[in-house]
DOKEDO-264678 format. One line per field, with one value per residue (C-alpha): residue number from 1; residue in one letter; y, z, x. Coordinates in Angstrom, 3 decimals, decimal comma. Example, Ala and Ser with C-alpha at 12.3 -4.5 7.8 and 13.67 -1.06 7.14 Angstrom:
BEGIN
seq	[1 2];
type	[A S];
y	[-4,500 -1,060];
z	[7,800 7,140];
x	[12,300 13,670];
This chain:
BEGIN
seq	[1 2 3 4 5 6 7 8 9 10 11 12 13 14 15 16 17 18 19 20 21 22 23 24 25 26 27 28 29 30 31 32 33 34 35 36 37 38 39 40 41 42 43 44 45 46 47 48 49 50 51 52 53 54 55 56 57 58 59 60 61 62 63 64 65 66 67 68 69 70 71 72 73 74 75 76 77 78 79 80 81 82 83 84 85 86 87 88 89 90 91 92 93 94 95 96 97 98 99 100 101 102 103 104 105 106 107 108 109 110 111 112 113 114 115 116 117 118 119 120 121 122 123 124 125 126 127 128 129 130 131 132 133 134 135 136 137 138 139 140 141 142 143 144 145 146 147 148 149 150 151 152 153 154 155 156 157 158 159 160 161 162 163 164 165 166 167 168 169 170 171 172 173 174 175 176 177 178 179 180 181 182 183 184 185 186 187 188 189 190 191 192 193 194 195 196 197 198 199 200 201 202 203 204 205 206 207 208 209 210 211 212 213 214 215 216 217 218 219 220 221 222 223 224 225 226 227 228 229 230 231 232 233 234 235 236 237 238 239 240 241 242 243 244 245 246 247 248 249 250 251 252 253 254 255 256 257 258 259 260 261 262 263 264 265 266 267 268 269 270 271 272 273 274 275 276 277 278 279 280 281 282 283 284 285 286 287 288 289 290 291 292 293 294 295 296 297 298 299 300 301 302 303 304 305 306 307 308 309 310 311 312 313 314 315 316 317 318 319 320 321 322 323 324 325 326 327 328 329 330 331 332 333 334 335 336 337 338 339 340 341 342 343 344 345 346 347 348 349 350 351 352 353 354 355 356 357 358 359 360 361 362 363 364 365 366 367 368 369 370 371 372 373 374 375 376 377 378 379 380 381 382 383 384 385 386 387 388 389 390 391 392 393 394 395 396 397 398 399 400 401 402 403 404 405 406 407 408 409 410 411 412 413 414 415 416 417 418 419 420 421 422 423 424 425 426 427 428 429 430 431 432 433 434 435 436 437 438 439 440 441 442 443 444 445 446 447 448 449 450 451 452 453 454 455 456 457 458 459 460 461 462 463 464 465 466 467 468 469 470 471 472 473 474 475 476 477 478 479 480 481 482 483 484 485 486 487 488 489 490 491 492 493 494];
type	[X X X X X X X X X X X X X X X X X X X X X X X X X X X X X X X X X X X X X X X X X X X X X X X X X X X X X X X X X X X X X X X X X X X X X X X X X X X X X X X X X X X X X X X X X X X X X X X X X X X X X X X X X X X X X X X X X X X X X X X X X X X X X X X X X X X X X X X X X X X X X X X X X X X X X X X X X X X X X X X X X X X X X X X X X X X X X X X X X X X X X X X X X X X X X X X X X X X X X X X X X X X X X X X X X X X X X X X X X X X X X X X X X X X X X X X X X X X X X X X X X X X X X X X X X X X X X X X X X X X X X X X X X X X X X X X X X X X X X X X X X X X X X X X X X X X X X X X X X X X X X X X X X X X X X X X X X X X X X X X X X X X X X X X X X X X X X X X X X X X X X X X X X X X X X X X X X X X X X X X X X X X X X X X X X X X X X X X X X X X X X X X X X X X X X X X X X X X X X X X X X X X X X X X X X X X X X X X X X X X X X X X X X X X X X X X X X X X X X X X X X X X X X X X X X X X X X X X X X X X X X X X X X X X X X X X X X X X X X X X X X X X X X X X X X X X X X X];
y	[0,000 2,201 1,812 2,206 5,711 6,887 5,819 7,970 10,877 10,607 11,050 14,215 16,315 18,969 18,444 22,036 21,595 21,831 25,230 26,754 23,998 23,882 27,634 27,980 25,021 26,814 30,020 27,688 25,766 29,665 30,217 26,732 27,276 30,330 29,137 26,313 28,362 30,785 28,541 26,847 30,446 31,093 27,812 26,337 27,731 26,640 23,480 22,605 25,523 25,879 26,036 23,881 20,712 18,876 20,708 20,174 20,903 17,319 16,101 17,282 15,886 12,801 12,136 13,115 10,836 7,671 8,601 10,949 12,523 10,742 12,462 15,026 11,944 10,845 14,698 16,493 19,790 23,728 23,469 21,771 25,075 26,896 25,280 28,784 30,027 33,062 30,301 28,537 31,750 33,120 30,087 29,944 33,679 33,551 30,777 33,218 35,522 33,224 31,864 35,424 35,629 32,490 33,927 36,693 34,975 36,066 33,539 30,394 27,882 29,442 30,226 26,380 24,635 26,982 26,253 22,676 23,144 25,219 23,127 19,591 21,395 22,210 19,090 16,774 20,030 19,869 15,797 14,168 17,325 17,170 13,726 13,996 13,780 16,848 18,033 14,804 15,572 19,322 18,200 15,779 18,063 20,839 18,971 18,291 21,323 22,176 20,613 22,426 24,818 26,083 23,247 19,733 16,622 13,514 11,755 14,426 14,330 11,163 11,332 14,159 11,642 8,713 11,251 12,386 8,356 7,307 9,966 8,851 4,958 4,303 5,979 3,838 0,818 1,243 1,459 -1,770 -3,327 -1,929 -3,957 -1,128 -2,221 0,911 1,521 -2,244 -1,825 1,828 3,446 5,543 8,874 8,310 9,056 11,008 14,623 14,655 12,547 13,922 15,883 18,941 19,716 23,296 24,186 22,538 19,535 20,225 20,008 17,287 14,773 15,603 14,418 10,961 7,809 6,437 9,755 9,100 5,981 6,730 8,996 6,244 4,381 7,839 7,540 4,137 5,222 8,332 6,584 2,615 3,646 6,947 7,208 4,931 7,137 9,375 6,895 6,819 8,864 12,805 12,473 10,010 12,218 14,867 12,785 12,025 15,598 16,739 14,114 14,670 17,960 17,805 15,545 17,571 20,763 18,633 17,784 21,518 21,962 19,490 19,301 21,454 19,554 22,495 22,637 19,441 19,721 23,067 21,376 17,847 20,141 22,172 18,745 17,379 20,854 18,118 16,082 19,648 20,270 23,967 23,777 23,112 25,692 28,458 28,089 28,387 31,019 34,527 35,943 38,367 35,178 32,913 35,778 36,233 32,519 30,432 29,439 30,718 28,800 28,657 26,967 30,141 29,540 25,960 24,211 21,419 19,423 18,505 20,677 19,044 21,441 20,503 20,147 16,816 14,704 14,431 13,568 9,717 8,908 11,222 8,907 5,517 6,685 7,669 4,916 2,488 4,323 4,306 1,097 -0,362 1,973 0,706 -2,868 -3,042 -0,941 -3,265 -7,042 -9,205 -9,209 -8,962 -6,645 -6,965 -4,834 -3,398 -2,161 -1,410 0,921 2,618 3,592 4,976 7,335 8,069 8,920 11,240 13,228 13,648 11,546 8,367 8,295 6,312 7,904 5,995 9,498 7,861 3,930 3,658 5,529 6,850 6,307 7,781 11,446 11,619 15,152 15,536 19,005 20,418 21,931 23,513 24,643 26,003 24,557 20,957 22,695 25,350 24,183 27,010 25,521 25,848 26,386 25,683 27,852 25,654 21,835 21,858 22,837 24,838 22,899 26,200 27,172 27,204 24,841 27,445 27,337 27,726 26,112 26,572 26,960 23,591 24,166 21,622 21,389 20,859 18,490 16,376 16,755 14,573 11,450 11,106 9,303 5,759 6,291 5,189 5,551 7,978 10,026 9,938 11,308 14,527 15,048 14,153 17,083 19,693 19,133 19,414 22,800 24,040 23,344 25,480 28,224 28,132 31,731 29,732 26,571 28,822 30,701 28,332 27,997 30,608 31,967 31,669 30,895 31,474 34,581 35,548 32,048 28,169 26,277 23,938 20,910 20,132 17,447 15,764 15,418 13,055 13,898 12,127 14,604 14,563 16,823 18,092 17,638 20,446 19,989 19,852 23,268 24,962 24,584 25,109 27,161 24,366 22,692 19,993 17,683 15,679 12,991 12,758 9,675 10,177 11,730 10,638 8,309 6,087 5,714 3,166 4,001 5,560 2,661 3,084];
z	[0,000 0,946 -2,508 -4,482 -2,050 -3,186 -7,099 -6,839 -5,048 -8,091 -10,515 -9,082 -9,475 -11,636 -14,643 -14,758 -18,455 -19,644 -18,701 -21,818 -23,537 -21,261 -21,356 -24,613 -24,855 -22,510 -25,412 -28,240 -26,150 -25,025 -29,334 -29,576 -27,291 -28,456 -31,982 -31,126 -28,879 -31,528 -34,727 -32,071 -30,525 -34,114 -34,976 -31,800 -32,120 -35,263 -34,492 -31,096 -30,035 -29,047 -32,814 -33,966 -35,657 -32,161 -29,418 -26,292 -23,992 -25,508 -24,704 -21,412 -21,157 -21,891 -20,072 -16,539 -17,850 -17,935 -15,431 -12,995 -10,279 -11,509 -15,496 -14,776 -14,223 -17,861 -19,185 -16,827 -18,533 -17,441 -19,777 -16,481 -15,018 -17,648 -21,462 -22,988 -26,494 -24,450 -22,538 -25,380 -26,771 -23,803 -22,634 -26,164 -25,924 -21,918 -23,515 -25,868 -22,861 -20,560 -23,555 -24,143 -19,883 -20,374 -23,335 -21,624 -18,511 -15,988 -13,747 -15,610 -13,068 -12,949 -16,689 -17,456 -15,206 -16,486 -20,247 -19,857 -17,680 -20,857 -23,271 -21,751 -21,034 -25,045 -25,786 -24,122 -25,724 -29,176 -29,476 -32,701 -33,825 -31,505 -30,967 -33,140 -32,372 -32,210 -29,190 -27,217 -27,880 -26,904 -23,681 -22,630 -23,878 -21,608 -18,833 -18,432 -18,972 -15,773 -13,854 -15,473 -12,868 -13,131 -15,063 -15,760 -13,554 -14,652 -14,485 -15,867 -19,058 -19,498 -19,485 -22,195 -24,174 -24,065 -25,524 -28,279 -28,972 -28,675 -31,480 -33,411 -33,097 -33,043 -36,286 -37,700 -36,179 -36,842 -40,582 -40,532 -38,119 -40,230 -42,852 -45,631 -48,636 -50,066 -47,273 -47,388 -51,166 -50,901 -52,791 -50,533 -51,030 -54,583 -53,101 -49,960 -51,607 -53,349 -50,940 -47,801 -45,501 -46,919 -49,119 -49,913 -53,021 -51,830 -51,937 -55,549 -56,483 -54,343 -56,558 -59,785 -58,239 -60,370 -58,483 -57,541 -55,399 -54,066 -52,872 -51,198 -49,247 -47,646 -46,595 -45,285 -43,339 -42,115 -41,209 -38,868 -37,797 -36,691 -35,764 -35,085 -32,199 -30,438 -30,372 -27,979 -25,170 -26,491 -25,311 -26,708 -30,070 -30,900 -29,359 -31,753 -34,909 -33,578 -33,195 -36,752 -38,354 -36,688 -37,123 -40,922 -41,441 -39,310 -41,914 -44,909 -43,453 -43,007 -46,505 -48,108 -45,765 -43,910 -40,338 -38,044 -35,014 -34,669 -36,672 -34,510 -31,620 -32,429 -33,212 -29,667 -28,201 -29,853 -27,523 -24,913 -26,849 -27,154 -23,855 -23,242 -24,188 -27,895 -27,847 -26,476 -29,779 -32,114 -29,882 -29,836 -26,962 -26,118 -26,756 -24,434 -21,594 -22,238 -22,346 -19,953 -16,680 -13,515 -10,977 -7,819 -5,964 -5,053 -7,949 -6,650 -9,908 -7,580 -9,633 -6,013 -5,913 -5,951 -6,672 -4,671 -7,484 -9,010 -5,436 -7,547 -10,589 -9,900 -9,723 -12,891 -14,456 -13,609 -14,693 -18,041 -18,670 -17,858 -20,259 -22,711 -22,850 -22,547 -25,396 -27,902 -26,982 -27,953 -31,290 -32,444 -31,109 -29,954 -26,138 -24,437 -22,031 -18,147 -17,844 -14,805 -16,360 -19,251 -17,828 -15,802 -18,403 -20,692 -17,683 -17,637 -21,380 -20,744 -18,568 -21,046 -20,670 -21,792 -25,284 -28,355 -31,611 -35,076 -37,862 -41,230 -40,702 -43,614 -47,123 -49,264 -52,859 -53,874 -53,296 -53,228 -52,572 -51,062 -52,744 -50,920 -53,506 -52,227 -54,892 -54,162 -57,373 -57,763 -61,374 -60,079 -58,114 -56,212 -54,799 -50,856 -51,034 -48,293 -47,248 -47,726 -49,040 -52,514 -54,941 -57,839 -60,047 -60,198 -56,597 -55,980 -52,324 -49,383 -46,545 -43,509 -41,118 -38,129 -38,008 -37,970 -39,988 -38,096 -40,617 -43,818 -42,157 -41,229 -44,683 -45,684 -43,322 -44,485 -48,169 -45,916 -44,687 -40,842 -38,541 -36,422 -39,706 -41,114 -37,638 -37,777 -41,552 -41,136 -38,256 -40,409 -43,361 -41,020 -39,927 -43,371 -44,264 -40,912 -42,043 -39,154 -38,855 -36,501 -38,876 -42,141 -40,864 -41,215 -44,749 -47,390 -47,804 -48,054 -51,514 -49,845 -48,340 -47,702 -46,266 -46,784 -49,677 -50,047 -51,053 -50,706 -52,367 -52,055 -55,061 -54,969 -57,432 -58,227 -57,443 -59,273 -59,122 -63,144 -64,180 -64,863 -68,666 -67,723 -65,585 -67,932 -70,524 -68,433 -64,712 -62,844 -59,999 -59,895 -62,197 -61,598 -62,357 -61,612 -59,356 -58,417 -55,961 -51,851 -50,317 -53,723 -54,819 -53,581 -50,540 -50,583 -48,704 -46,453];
x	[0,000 2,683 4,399 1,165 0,544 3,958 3,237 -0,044 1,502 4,333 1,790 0,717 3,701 4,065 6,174 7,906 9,033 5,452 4,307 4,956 2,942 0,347 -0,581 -0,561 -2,612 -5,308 -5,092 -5,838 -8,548 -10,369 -10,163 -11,820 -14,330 -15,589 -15,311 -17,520 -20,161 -20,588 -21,097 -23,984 -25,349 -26,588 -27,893 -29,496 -32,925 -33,557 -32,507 -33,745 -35,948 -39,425 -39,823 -36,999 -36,282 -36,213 -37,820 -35,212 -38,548 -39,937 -36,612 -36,908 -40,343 -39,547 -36,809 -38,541 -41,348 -39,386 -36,638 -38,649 -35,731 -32,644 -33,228 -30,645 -28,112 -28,702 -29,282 -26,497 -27,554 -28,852 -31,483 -33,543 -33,762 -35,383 -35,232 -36,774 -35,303 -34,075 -32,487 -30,945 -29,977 -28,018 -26,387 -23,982 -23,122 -22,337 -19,887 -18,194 -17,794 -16,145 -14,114 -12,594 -11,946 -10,227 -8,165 -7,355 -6,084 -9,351 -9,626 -8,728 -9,822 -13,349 -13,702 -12,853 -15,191 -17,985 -17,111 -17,173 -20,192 -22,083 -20,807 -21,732 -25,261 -25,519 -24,176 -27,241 -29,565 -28,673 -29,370 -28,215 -26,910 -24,302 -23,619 -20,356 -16,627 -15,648 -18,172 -17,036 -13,402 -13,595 -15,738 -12,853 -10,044 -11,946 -12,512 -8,849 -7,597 -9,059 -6,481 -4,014 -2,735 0,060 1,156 0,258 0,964 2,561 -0,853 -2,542 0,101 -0,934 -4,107 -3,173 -1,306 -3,817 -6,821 -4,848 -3,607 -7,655 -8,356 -6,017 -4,884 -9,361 -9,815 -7,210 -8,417 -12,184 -11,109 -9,659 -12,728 -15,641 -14,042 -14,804 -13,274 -12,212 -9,274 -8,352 -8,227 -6,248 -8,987 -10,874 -9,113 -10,541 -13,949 -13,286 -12,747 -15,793 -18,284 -17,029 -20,122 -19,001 -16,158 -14,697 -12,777 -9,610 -10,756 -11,773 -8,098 -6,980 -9,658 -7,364 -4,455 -3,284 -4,643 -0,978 -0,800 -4,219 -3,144 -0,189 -2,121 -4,336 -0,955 0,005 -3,441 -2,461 1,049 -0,399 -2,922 -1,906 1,449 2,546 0,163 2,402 5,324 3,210 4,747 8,405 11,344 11,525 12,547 9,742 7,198 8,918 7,902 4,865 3,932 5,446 3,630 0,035 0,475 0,907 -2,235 -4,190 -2,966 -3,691 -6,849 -7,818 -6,595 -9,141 -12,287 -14,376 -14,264 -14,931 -12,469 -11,117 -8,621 -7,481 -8,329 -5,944 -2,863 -3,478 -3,325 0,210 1,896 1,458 4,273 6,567 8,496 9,044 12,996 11,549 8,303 11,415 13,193 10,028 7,854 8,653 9,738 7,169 4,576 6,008 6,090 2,029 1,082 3,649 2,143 2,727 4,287 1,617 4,149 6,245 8,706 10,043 11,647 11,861 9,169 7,495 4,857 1,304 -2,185 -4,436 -7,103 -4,944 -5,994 -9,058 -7,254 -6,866 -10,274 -11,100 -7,957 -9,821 -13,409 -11,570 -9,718 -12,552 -15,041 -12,472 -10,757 -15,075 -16,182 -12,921 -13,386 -17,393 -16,647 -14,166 -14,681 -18,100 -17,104 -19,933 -19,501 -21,416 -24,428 -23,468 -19,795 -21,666 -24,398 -21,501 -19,126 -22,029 -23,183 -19,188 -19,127 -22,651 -21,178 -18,427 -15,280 -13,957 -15,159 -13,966 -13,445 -13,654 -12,954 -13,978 -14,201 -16,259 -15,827 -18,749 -18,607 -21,789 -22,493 -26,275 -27,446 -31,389 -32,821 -36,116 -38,809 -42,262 -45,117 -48,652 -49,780 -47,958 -46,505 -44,119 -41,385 -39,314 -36,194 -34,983 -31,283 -29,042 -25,667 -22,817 -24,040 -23,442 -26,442 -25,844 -23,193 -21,026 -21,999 -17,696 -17,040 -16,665 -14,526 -15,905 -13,396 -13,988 -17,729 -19,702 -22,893 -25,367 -28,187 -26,107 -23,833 -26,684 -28,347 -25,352 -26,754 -30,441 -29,747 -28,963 -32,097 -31,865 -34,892 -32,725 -32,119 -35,466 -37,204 -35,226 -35,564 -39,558 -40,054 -37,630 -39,977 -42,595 -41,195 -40,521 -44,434 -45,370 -42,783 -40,822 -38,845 -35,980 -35,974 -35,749 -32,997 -30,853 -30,940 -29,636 -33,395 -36,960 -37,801 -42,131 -41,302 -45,344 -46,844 -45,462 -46,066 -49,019 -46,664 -43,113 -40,725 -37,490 -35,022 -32,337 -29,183 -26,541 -22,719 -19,563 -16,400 -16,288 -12,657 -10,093 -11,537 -14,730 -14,693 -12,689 -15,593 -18,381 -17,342 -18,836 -17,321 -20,330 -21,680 -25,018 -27,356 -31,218 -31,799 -35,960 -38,128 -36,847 -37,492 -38,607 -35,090 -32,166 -30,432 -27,008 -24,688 -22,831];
């Protein structure tokens, strides 16, 4: 017991060559934060309002229904005091606020329990339109940055380390699990730039590339995925490759695809593999003054010191590293795993740590693109355009990184037709045909400005990059092909 005491209290002491990292992690993470309340703030009425796609009061309703008292233990979210649009409205921009204290250094304990606390409160709010990889990653990335201090722990480094290897050693796993044949085969980056959620106009010139280039680039995938995350563990210099490496993908990434923060947010977390003697030589002076960490600990280098806020750490560690390790082993074998450890980790992952991640682990090869048409008279069809999904073939592919466009993103998941899907595309049509002000909002306009259209339909095209020839004759970046009226055509798969 003695030498498991002295382990733990090990664990807690601040490593003093991460400082540098570690604060300028906490600037990045206050940028990401306020990046990701404010795409939401302007969205979230629309989408789960009184008058929204999915109502969070019915939500709300439901869950004290079936779970009376304990609901808030499922739903940990603010939205139980008062789940009014005002509500919904102010709790994203009292986000940005706090995210700009935290940027500017105002109390940093306080400003990152009350972001994770807003965020993990419009996380359970927003439903399937939130349930995504990025808001679990920033909730776990937040939620350790609280311990933080003046600096991080050895544990707490760790526990750095292992998030950043689950993001990326899963993906590259559940690619190889989901048995998709287009990574086994080395094809999928043949697909991915044009069938992606939603591409901008880089990824437009990454499709022309020649296919042996393509192809290299899914062993590149492999390579950053399966086994650099391991050097996260090794000595210096292989954390040093490790970082270089993810850091390039995650640049490439932002150079082809339009995946919100996550890509910011997975570079902040590779400082945790740059030591402050290697952040000195690239950081300017007057940079490394304004984000380093103070030392709480009355300047002792000794490496000693322990906050007070890491005694909690351990059991933060186990709860973590049980919902993890549970959550990877059900997405990738048949172990059945006990109901009791089974019901705990998933109240674990709800209250936002100890996730799995899986980026990609199947490729689409299709791109089949839904457009919405309302008439009055069944013979005139106006059409409702979105903002970013594509549309109009020479409608050029906008960058938008690092705003996360809910509604078009999700767009992209109804062709498969799942019952999950088809509920919330049922109740937006729904909303469209009462002329919802929130829901119409969030599309590029009103095509029935004065009242909603008698009838409304569903179009299902057919999307193709043109080719440099092709765009050169015409100015179109798209190319398409009628497939029928939705939901009487074949399913896009996967």
């Amino acid at each position: 017991m003695k030498i498991n005491l002295s382990l733990v209290t090990s664990s807690l002491q601040t490593v003093d060559n991460y400082r540098l990292a570690s604060g300028l992690f906490i600037k990045l993470l206050a940028l990401i934060y306020f990046f990701a309340f404010f795409s939401l703030g302007i969205q979230i009425t629309g989408l789960v309002g009184a008058k929204g796609i999915l109502p969070l009061t019915e939500l709300l309703d439901y869950m004290s229904q079936n779970y009376g008292a304990m609901a808030w233990l499922y739903k940990p979210t603010l939205f139980w005091i008062d789940s009014s649009d005002l509500a919904l409205k102010l709790l994203p921009l009292l986000g940005c606020i706090v995210s700009l204290l935290l940027l500017w250094g105002i109390r940093p304990l306080w400003s990152l329990v009350t972001l994770f606390v807003l965020y993990l409160s419009l996380f359970h709010a927003g439903q399937t339109f939130l349930m995504f990889q990025w808001d679990t990653l920033l909730l776990e990335a937040g939620f350790l940055a609280i311990f933080l201090g003046s600096g991080p722990s050895h544990l707490l480094l760790f526990l750095f380390h292992w998030l950043l290897f689950r993001l990326r050693f899963m993906s590259g796993v559940s690619k190889f699990s989901s048995g998709d044949p287009d990574w086994l085969n080395l094809t999928a980056l043949n697909h991915y730039f044009e069938t992606q959620p939603l591409p901008h106009v880089g990824a437009w010139y990454f499709h022309q590339l020649p296919d042996w280039l393509l192809q290299g680039g899914v062993l590149l995938a492999f390579f950053t995925e399966l086994i650099v995350p391991f050097f996260i563990f090794l000595p210096r210099r292989f954390r040093l490759f490790a970082a270089a490496i993810t850091l390039t993908m995650q640049l490439l990434i932002i150079a082809t695809s339009n995946h919100n923060w996550i890509n910011l947010l997975t570079i902040a977390l590779c400082l945790f593999l740059l030591d402050d003697d290697i952040l000195k030589k690239i950081l300017p002076r007057q940079l490394r003054r304004h984000v380093s960490l103070v030392d709480n600990a009355g300047g002792d280098k000794s490496g000693q010191q322990i906050n007070r806020r890491n005694y909690l750490l351990p059991v933060f560690a186990a709860m973590i590293l049980l919902g993890s390790m549970t959550a990877f082993t059900t997405m990738v074998s048949n172990i059945k795993i006990p109901v009791v450890l089974d019901k705990a980790t998933t109240l674990i992952r709800l209250w936002g740590i100890g996730h799995s991640f899986h980026v990609f682990p199947t490729m689409q090869t299709e791109r089949h693109e839904l457009q919405i048409e309302g008439s009055n008279d069944g013979v005139e069809w106006k059409v409702y355009d979105f903002r970013y999904k594509p549309g109009a073939l020479d409608k050029k592919p906008e960058f938008i990184v690092p705003h996360q466009p809910r509604l078009d993103w999700m767009i992209w998941f109804v062709p498969p037709r799942s019952n999950v899907m088809m509920y919330w595309f049922d109740r937006f049509l729904s909303r469209l045909h009462e002329g919802s002000p929130d829901v119409l909002a969030l599309l590029e306009h009103d095509p029935f400005p004065d009242k909603p259209p008698r009838y409304l339909r569903v179009q299902v095209y057919q999307y193709w990059f043109t080719t440099e020839h092709e765009r050169a004759v015409s100015g179109n970046w798209w190319k398409r092909k009628y497939l029928g009226e939705f939901p009487y055509v074949r399913a896009r798969y996967p």
